[in-house]
Structure formats: C-alpha cells, structure tokens
N, C-alpha and C positions, 0 to 999 in steps of 0.2 A: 390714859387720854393723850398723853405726850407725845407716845409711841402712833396714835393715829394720826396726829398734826404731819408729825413728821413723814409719815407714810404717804398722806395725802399731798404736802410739798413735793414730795419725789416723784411721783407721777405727775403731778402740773408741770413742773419742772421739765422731765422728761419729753414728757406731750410738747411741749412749746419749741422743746428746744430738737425733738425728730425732725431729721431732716428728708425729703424727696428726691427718690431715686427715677423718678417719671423724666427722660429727656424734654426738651423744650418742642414745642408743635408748631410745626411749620407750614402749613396749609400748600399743598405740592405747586409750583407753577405751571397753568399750562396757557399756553399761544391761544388768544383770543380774537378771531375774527371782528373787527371792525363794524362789518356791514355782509349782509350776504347776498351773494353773486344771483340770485333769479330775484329779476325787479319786482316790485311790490308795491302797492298802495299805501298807505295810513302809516307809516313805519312810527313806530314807538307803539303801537296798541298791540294789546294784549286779549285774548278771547276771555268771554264771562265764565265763571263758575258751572254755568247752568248750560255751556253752549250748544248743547242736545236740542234745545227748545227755539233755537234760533233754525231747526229745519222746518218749522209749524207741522208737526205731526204729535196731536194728541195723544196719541197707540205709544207711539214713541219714547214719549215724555212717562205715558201709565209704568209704559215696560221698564224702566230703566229705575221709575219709585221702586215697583216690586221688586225689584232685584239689589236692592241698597238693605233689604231686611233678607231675602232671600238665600242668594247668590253663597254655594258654598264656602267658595276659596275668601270673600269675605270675610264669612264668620271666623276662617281659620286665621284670618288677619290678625281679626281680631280678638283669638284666642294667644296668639302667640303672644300679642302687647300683655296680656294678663302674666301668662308666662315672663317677659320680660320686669314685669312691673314685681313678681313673684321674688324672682331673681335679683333685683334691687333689692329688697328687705332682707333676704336672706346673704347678700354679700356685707352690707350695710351694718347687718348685728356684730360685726369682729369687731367695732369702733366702740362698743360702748359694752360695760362692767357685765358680768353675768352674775343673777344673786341667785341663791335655792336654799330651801329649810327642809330638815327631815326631826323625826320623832322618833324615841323607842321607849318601850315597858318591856325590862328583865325582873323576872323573877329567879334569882339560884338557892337551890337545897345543899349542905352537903353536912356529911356525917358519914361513919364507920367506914370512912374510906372512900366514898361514894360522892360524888358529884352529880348533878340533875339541874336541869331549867326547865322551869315551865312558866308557861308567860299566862296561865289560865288559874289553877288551883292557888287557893288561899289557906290550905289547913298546914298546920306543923307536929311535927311527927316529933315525940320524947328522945333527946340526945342528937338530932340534928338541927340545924344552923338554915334558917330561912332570912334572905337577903334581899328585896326589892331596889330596884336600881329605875329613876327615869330622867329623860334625859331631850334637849330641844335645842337645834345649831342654828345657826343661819352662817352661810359660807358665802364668799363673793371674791370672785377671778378677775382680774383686770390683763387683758393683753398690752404692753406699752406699744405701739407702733414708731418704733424708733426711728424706720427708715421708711417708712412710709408705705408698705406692704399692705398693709388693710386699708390704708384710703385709695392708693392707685385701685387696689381690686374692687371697691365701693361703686369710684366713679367708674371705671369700666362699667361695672353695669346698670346704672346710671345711663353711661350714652349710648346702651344697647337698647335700653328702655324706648331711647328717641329714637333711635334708627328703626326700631318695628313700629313705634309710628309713623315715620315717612315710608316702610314698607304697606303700610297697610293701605297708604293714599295712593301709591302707584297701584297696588293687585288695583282701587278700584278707579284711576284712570283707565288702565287696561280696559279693566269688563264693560263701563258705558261704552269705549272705543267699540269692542266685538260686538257688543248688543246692538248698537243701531249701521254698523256695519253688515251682520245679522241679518237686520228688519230691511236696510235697505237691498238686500242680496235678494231676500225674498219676493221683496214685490217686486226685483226687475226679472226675476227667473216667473214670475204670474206673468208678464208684460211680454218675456220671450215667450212662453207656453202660447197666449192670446195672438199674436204676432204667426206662431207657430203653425196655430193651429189655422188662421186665415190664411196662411198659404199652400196648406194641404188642402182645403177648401177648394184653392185657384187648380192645384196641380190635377183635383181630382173633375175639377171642372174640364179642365185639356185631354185627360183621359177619355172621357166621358164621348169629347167631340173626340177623339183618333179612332173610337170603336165603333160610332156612327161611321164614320171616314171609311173605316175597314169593308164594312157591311157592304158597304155601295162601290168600295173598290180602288178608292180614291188613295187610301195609303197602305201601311203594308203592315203586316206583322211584326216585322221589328222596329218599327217605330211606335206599336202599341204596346211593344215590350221592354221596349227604354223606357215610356213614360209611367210604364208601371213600378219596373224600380224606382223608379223616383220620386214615386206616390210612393213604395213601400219604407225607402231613405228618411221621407218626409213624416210618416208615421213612428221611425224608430224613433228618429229627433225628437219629436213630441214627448213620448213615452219616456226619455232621458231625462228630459225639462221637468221631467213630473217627478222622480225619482231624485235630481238635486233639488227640487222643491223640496220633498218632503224628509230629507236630509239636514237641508238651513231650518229647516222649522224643528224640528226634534234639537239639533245644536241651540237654537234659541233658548229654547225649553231649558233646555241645560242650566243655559246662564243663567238664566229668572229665577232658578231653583223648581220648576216646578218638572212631573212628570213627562214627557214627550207623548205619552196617550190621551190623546181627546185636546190638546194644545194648539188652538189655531188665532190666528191675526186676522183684522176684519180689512185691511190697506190691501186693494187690490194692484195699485199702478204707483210708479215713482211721480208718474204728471204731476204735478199740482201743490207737491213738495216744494220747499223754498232750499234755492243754492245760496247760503253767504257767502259772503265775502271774508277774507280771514285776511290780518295782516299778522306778520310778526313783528315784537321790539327789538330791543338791539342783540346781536350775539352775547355781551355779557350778564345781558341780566338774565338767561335763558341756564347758566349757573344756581341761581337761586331759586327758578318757576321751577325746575323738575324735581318732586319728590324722590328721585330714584338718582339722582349727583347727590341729593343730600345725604342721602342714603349713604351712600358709597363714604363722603364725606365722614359723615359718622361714627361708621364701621373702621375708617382708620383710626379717629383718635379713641378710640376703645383698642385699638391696638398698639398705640403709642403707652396708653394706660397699662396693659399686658407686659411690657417692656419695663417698666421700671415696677410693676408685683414682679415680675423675675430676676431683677437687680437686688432688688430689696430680699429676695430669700434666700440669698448668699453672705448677709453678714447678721448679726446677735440677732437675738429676740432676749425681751424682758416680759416674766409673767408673774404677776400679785396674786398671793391669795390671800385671805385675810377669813377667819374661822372662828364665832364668836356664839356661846352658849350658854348652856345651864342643865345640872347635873345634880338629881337629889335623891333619896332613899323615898322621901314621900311627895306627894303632887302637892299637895301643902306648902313643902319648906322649897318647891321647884326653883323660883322668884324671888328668893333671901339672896341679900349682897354674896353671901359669903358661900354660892355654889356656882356662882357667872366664872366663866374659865372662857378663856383669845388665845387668839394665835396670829401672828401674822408671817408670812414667809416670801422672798422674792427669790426667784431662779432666772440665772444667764444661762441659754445656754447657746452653742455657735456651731455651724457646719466646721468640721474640718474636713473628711474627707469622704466624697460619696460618687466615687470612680467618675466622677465628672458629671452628673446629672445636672447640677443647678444651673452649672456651664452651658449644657446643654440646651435646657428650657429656655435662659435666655438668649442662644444662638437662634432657638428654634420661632422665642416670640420678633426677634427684628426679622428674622425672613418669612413670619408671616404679614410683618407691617410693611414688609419693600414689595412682598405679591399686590396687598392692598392698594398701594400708592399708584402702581399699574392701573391695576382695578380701575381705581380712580380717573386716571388720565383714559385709558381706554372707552371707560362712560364719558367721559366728555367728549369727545372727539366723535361715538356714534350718537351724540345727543343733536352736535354738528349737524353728519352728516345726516341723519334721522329728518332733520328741521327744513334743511336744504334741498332734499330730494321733493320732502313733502311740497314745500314751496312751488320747487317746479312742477312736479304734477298739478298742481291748480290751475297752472297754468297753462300747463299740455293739454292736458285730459279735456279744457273747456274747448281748445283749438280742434281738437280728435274729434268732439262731437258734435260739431260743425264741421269739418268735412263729410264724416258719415254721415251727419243727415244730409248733405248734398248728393252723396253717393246715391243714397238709398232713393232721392227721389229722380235722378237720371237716371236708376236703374229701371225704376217704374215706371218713368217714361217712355224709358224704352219696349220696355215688356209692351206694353198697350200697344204700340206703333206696330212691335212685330206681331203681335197679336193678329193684330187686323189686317196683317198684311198676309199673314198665312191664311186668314180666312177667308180672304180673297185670291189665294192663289199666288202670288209674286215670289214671295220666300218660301224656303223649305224648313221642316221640321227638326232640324237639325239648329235652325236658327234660332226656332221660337223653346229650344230648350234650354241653349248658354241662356236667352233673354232669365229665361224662368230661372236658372242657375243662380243668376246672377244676383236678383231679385230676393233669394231666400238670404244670399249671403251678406247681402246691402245691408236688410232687414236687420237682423243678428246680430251684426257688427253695430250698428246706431244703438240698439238697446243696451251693448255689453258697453259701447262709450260711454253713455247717460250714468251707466251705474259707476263706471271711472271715475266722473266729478264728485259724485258724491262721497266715495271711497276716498280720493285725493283728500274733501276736506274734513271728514275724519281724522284720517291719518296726520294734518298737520295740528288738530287741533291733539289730536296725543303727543305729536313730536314739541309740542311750547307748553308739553303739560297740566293741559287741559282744562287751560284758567287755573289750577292752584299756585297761590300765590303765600301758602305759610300759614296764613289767619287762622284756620283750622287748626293746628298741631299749635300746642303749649311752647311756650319759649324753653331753650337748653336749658337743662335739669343740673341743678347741681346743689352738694351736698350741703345743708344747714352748718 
C-alpha cells in the first residue's frame, strides 16, 4: 500500500508540476476602418436573424424553412461538427489513466516425458501430473503529460470542434443568401419572359401591318423582311428566357434538397415584393457578426495549439503502469490474500535522434499557423471589402432603376409617336424600327435593374452576416 501512495504522489506531483510548450496567442492585428465610405442610414443596426422575411414573400420564407432540414451541404455541416465533436473525445482520452482486466483457465498434463494443455478435459491419466492454473489482472497505464503534449493536442481539438460550428452557420448564411437570390432571379426572368413576350405581340402586330402594306404596294419587301427577323430575334429571346427559367428553378430545387422534376414556385412577378432598407454598424463589430472571421479565428489558435503538441514531442515522456492480480490452482482459493501478486513500473523514455523529424513537424506546424494568420487577415479585409461594395450597390442599383424606368417609358413614348406617324405616312420604316429597337431594350434593362435591388440587398445582408450575432454557437469550449 506504501508503494501505491507513493506512486500516486509522483504522478500529482508530476501532473502539477508539467509544464506548456503551447506559445502565448496573440490574436493577429488588423487596420479597422472607422466608418465606411458609401453613406448610409441607421448606422449602428444590424439586420435580424430572420431577414428573409423582411422581403414579405410567404414562398420565400416556406422555401428557406425547407431547406434548413433539407439542403445537402447543411447536413454535411452538420456531419462534420459530429466528426469534430468525435475527434475531441478521442484526442481528449490521452489525459486520463487507461484500465483493462483479462482472465485465464490453464489446464497442464505432463509425464513420461510429455508435456500437454488442455483447457477442456478433467480426467488424469496413472503416472502423469495434472496442474490447473487460474488467474484475473486488472492493469492501468497512465501517460504523465510532462510538457504538455496531450493537453495542447486535447484543446486543438477542442477548438476545431468550435470552428465547424461557425463553419456550419456560414455554409447556412450562404444557402438563405442563394435561395432567395434563387427565388428572386426567377420571378424577374417570369417578368422578363411576360415583358418578352408583349413585345413580340407588338413586333408581330408591325409585321402584320408591313404585309398588308406590301399587298397594296405601299412598302417593300425588304422592309417586310427586316421586320420578320425581328419577330424571329424577338421569339429566340423568348425561348432563352424560358430555358434560364427553367434552369434557376432546377438550381432552386437543388438548394431545397428536393428533386428538380415536377419542382415549381407559385410567385409569378417581383411587383409587390418589399425592398428593405439595410444599414450596417460599425466596421469593427462586423469582426465578431461573421461566422466565417470566426472561423478563420479559430482555425488559428487550434494551430497555435499544433505548435506547442510539436514542441512538446521533442523532450521526455513518462508512462505508469501498474498490474494488479490473482493467481490460484482453484477458483475457490482465486481471492485468498495469499495469491493477490502487483506490479508497478515507470519508464523514461527520450527522443534522441530521428534524422530531424520532430524538428521538422515543428517547423512545419508554425508555417502552418503564419499561412493561417494570412488567412486571417485576408478574410478580413474581403469581409471589408464584401460589406462595402454591397453597401454601394443598394445604393446604385436603386438610382439604376430609376433611370431605367425613365428610359423605358421615353422609349415608349416614343415608339407610339412613331408609330403613328408611320401610319400616317411622315416617317419611314426604318424609323419605326430603332423606335421598336429601342423599346425591347428599354423593357429588359428596367426588369434586370428591379432584380439588381434586390440582389444588392441580399448580398449586403450576407456580407454583415446575415444577422448572426454568436447566440446560436455555445460559448469556447475548453477542457474541464
């Protein structure tokens, strides 16, 4: 019993007094913008959690539930955390004793020379020597963690555990972002098709009048065959618009998880959609909103952790074992004081020399953790500039589509006017084609602005992180 106090001192002892090879964590500096350069409204707010629902489209809000149970790259999210979470218990078991029990039943014969085991028959043969032997250990290993090699590798993963959590909230920033990006693509390419197809309507209405015209003499063959390409122009267009339609719908499908056969949306028009308003808060708190800095964050000090498991496996290890039993001829006398048999044994043992590997691994973990620190700084700076651009497109995109809608209705102003004047004789046919030209391109252009706006404010609500603010993701994990 002496022999175990003592045993048990040496290890506390040890344990207490292991020291850490892990360097000190510096969180990298990087230059924080103040304020950002495209003016803004509300500055200090931040977009809701739910900001989907701030466009009032029901479809919307359905598709985006569905695809939170769905959506494949999700689920693999959130396979990888399990994985992560795997990987913590299994780096996490080097910290603590390992016990195991085993059993045996020998049975040995021997006589006239002859030796035999059998662990089954009970008969004895005249002039040989039958011996029964049984026996029950319990063995227990202790790793000492002197320099701290199995905690750094513990936490390591530990804050991998965290980092595929915040991996898992950016995949599903992303997928709202694409999904009602998506939904809104589709119903402006329904909007262009409808658009499209009123103006092949017009063109075939012009036609219509040129071949009357022709009949009577009034115009000419090649002006009934300009306007025929351009009724035929006007039907490829169509046919295009039909074909990216049912493209964005299939990619929809996708996100949702669900098949792309038989997959349709009931939102014929963006009209009637609500544009919000979005502001952003300050550049630095725009550090802490995105799941994917944190990420990166994370990912370094599990590399920092890397660094000192590779320091630490360049000096001693200490390993306990301790082997404690019972040994008898019968099951009977198994549990008598006087067949318990211990052991206990500790082994040093130390790298000396192994052509430079350990060397190596830790050269190779700090230039993994100065790629990182990059990493780092690179995500910050395109979270910037991500934030920034978005910003001003809200701001563009809304000016864009007020022009175009000015465009489009001068263009159809005009159209009428030449219209009516060709009809009358004053202008020639040549005229009232730019008018019509112009009219299709008017048209087009205002629908693809409309869906700008709305694009733009998706896009900034991805680039501020799309309202997550942490509450979601458990606070840093670390070890009991």
């Amino acid at each position: 019993m002496p022999a175990f106090r003592l045993t048990a001192t040496a290890v506390l002892a040890l344990s207490l007094g292991a020291c850490s090879m892990v360097p000190d964590y510096f969180k990298p500096a990087v230059e924080t913008p103040k304020a950002w350069d495209s003016r803004q409204d509300g500055a200090g707010l931040w977009p809701d959690a739910g900001w989907w629902h701030s466009f009032g489209s029901a479809e919307l809000n359905a598709l985006i539930t569905e695809a939170q149970a769905g959506n494949t790259d999700l689920r693999a999210a959130v396979a990888r955390i399990r994985q992560a979470e795997a990987q913590a218990k299994i780096s996490g078991a080097a910290l603590y004793p390992t016990l195991g029990s085993d059993g045996s039943a020998t049975r040995s014969r021997t006589g006239r020379g002859t030796s035999t085991t059998n662990t089954t028959s009970s008969s004895a043969t005249s002039g040989q020597v039958i011996r029964n032997s049984f026996a029950g250990n319990l063995t227990a290993g202790y790793q000492v963690d002197l320099f701290g090699a199995n905690s750094a590798t513990a936490d390591a993963a530990l804050t991998r555990l965290e980092s595929s959590r915040f991996d898992r909230e950016t995949v599903a920033i992303t997928l709202y972002a694409d999904i009602a990006t998506g939904y809104f693509q589709v119903l402006s390419l329904r909007d262009r098709i409808r658009l499209a197809n009123d103006t092949l309507r017009v063109a075939e209405g012009v036609l219509e009048l040129l071949e009357s015209q022709r009949r009577l003499g009034v115009t000419t063959d090649y002006e009934v065959a300009q306007q025929r390409s351009s009724v035929a122009t006007q039907r490829a267009t169509v046919a295009a618009l039909e074909q990216s339609e049912r493209q964005a719908l299939d990619a929809l499908a996708v996100l949702i998880g669900r098949n792309p056969q038989g997959f349709r949306v009931a939102g014929n028009t963006l009209a009637g959609l609500n544009l919000p308003p979005v502001a952003a808060g300050l550049p630095s708190e725009l550090l802490l909103r995105r799941p994917d800095l944190r990420k990166a964050e994370s990912d370094l000090r599990a590399a920092n952790f890397d660094i000192g498991a590779a320091r630490a496996a360049r000096f001693p290890s200490l390993d306990l074992t301790a082997r404690a039993g019972t040994q008898s001829g019968t099951t009977a006398a198994l549990f008598e004081p006087n067949t318990m048999i211990y052991s206990i044994a500790a082994s040093l043992t130390a790298p000396i020399f192994q052509g430079g590997k350990l060397e190596g691994q830790e050269e190779l973990a700090r230039a993994q953790s100065q790629e990182l620190v990059e990493s780092y700084r690179g995500a910050i700076l395109s979270a910037f500039r991500d934030t920034e651009d978005a910003l001003g497109a809200t701001l563009n995109t809304g000016r864009q589509y007020g022009f175009a809608s000015e465009a489009f209705n001068q263009a159809n102003d005009a159209y009428r006017i030449v219209e009516a004047r060709y009809r009358a004789g004053t202008v020639g046919f040549l005229d009232l084609l730019d008018a019509q030209r112009s009219v299709f391109s008017a048209n087009d252009a205002m629908v693809q602005a409309g869906l700008s706006r709305f694009t733009a404010s998706v896009d900034l609500y991805k680039a501020l992180g799309g309202g997550w603010d942490g509450s979601t993701v458990p606070p840093i994990i670390t070890r009991p």
